[in-house]
Kinemage of the C-alpha trace (Angstrom):
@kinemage 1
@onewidth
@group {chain A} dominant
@subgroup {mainchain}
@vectorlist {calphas} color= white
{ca unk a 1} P 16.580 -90.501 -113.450
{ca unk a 2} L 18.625 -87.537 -114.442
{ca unk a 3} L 22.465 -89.203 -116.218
{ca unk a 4} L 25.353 -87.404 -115.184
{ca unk a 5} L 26.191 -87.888 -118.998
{ca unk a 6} L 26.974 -84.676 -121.076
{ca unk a 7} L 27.624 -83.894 -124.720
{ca unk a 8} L 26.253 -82.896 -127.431
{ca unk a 9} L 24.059 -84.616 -129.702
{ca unk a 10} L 24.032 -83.498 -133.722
{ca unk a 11} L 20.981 -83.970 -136.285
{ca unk a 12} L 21.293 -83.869 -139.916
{ca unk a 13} L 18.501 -83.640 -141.828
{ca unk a 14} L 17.852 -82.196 -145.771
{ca unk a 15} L 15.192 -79.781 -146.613
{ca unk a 16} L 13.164 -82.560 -148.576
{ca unk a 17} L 13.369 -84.551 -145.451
{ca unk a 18} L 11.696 -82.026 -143.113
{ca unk a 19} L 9.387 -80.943 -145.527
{ca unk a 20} L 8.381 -83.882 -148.102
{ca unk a 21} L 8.183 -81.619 -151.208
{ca unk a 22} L 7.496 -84.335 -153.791
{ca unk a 23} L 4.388 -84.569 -155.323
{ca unk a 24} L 2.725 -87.677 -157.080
{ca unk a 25} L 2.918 -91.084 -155.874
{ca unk a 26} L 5.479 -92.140 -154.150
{ca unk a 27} L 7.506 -95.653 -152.943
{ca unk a 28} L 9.205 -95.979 -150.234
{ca unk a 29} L 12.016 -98.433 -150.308
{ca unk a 30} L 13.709 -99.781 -146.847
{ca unk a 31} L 17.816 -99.410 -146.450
{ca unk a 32} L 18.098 -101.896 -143.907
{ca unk a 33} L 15.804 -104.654 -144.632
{ca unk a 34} L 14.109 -105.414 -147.897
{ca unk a 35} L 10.668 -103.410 -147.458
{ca unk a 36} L 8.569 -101.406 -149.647
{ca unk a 37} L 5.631 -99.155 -149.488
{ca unk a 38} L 3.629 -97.753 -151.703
{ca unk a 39} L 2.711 -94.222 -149.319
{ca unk a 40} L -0.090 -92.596 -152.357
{ca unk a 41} L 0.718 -89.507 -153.172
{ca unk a 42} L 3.421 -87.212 -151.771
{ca unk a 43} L 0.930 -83.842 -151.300
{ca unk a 44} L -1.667 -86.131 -149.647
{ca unk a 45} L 0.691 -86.856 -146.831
{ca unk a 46} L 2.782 -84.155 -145.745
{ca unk a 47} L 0.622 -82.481 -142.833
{ca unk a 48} L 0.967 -86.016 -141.478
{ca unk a 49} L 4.373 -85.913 -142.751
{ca unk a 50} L 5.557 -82.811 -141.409
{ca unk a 51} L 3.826 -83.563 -137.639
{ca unk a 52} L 5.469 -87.356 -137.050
{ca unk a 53} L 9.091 -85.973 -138.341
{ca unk a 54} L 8.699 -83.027 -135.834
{ca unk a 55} L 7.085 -84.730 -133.080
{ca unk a 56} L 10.325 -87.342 -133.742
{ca unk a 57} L 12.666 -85.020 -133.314
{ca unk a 58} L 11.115 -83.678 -130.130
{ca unk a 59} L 11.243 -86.822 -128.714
{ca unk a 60} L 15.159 -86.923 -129.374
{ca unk a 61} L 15.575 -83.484 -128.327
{ca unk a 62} L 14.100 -84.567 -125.207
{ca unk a 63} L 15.727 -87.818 -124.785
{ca unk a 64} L 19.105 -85.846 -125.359
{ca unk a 65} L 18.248 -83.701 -122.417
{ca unk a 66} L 17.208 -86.414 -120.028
{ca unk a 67} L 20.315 -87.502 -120.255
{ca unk a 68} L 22.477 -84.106 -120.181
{ca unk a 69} L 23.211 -83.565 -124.121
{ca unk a 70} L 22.862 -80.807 -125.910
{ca unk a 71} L 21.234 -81.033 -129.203
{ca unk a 72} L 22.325 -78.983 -132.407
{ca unk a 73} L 20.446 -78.988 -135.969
{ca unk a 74} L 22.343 -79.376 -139.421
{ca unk a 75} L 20.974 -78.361 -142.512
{ca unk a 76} L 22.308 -80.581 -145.587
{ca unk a 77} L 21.655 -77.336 -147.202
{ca unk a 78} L 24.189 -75.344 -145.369
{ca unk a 79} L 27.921 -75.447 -144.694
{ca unk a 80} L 29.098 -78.008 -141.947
{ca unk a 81} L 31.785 -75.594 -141.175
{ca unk a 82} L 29.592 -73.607 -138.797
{ca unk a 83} L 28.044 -76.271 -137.308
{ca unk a 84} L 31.423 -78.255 -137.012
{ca unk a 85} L 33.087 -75.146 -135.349
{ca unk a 86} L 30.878 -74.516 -132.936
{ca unk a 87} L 30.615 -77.824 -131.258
{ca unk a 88} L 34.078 -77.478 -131.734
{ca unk a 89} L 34.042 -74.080 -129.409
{ca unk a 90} L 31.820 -76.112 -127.052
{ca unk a 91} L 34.497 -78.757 -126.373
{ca unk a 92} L 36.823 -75.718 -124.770
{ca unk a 93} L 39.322 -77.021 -127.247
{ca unk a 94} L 42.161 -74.107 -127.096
């Protein structure tokens, strides 16, 4: 059932975390809760890597819609200014 919601919905992600560019073995250690993982090595996994973080954000992207947001992308990489000013525009702020 369509929401008669609206906004806008922002991602930010880093270039490592879109494209996994370590190499060698890797650990992965939970924020949250005390977990580890011990993933192998970095080069072996990021195909499978690359498709679950995409397919992820997909799914948001689409959740976002469902319920009337828009969704925007942020690069750590880039300035937030741009990004900042144009969901600023999209408010109609005057």
């Amino acid at each position: 059932r369509e929401s008669a919601m609206g906004g806008d919905l922002l991602a930010v992600t880093g270039p490592a975390e879109e494209s996994l560019p370590d190499e060698g073995r890797m650990e992965l250690l939970g924020l949250e809760v005390q977990a580890r993982f011990k993933a192998g090595k970095a080069q072996n996994l990021r195909a499978e890597y690359g498709k679950a973080f995409q397919q992820q954000r997909a799914e948001v992207q689409a959740i976002a819609r469902k319920l009337g947001f828009s969704f925007h992308l942020h690069h750590t990489d880039q300035s937030l200014s741009a990004t900042v000013l144009r969901l600023y525009q999209r408010m109609g702020v005057k």
